[in-house]
N, C-alpha and C positions, 0 to 999 in steps of 0.2 A: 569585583563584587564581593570577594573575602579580604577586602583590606580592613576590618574590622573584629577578626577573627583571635586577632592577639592582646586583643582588649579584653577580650569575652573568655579565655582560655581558663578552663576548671579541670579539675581531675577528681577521679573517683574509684572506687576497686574494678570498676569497670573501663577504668580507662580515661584519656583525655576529652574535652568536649567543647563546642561552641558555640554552646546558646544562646541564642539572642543579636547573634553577629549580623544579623542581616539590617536591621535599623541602624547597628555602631559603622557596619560599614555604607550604609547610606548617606549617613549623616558627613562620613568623613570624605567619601564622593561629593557632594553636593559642596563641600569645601573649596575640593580642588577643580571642578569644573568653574566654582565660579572665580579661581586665581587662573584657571585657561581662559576665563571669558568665553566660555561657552552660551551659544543664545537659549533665553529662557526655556524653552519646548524639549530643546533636544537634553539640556539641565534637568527639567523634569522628567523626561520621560527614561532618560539615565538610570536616575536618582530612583523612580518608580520599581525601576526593575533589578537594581540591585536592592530596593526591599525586599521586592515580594521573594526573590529568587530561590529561597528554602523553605518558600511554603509547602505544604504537605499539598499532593498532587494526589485529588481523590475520582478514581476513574469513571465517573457520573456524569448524566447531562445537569443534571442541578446545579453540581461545583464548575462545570463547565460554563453553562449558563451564567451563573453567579459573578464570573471572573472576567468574564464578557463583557457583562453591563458595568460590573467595577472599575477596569482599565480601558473596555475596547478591543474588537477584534483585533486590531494591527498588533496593537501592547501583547494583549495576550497571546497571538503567535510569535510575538519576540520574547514572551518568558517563555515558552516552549525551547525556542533555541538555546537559550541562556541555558534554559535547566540541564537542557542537551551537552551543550560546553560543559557545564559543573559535574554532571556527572563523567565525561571524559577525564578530569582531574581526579576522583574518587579509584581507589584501589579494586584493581578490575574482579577480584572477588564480589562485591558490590555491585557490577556496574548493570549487569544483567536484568536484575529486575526492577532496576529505576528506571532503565533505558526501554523493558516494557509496561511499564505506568504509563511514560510517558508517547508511549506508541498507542496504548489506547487513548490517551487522552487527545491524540492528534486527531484518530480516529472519530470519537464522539465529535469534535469541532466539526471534523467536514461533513458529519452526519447533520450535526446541527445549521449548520450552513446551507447545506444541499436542499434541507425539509424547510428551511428557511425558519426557523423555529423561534420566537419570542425571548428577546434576551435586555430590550429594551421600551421603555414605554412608548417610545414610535412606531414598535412593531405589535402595539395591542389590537385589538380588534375593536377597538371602542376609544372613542380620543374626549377631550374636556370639551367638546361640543354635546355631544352626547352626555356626557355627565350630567351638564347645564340644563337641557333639557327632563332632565328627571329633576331638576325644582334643588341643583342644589346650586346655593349663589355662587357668584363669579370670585375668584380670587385663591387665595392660599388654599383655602378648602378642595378645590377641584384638583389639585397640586397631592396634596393629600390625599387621596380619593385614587387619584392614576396610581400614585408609588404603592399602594396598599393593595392593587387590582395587581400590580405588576409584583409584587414582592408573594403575592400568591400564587400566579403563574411558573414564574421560578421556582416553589418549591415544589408546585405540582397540584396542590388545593386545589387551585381553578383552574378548570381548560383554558385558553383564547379562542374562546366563542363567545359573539355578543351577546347573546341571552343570557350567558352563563354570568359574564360580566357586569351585565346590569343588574343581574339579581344580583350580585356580591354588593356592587356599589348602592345599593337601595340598601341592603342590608346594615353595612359599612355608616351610613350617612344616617339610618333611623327615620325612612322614608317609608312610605305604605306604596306599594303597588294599585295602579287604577286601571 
């Protein structure tokens, strides 16, 4: 997951750094899994996670939620490990409090799992049947409509409650209440 770390190497008064190694080394993963032949899925889902691997881990249900619906429960409990492993490489001055970042952030998951909580638009409370019937037409629009109900939910705008939801999506669409 840092084999792109030597690409990326800067220094500064403050020291060496590796910015941006997470794409150089994704990219150079997705090289050699596909000279292993490796099969598409596990390729990507590879490649996926030695991206994300350094992303900043923020101890929230939002960023939790967010990462969710991004990758995928399964994904996102295997960037947990990942991060887990990365930071076992990190100098154990360090290691302490990435290791409890990422203990809350385990924490928030199984809260959010337990509560069964909204992370994807099949877990709305309101599906494109229901849209339809508030008079907006069938197609891309309704598509539209869900990701916008759902991209509110996640940040916390809107509950997942169906009244709450229909009034967003009427509001959203430019619709009048009857």
């Amino acid at each position: 997951h840092d084999i792109g770390k030597p690409e990326c190497y800067t220094e500064d008064e403050t020291g060496g750094h590796f910015k941006g190694h997470g794409p150089v080394s994704a990219s150079i993963a997705e090289k050699v899994l596909d000279s292993l032949r490796f099969d598409k899925r596990s390729k990507n889902d590879i490649v996926q996670l030695v991206l994300y691997h350094d992303i900043e881990f923020i101890p929230t249900e939002k960023f939790v939620k967010k990462w969710m619906n991004k990758i995928g429960q399964e994904q996102f409990e295997r960037l947990i490990e990942v991060r887990n492993a990365d930071i076992a490489g990190h100098h154990p001055d360090m290691q302490e409090k990435s290791y409890e970042i990422v203990r809350q952030i385990a924490s928030i998951l199984d809260k959010v799992l337990e509560e069964k909580q909204c992370f994807t638009i099949k877990d709305l409370k309101i599906n494109g049947t229901d849209i339809i019937t508030l008079g907006v037409p069938e197609g891309k629009k309704i598509g539209d409509t869900l990701r916008f109900l759902l991209d509110g939910v996640l940040s916390g705008e809107i509950p997942n409650d169906y009244d709450e939801l229909r009034h967003a999506a009427i509001c959203y669409n430019g619709l009048f209440e009857t």
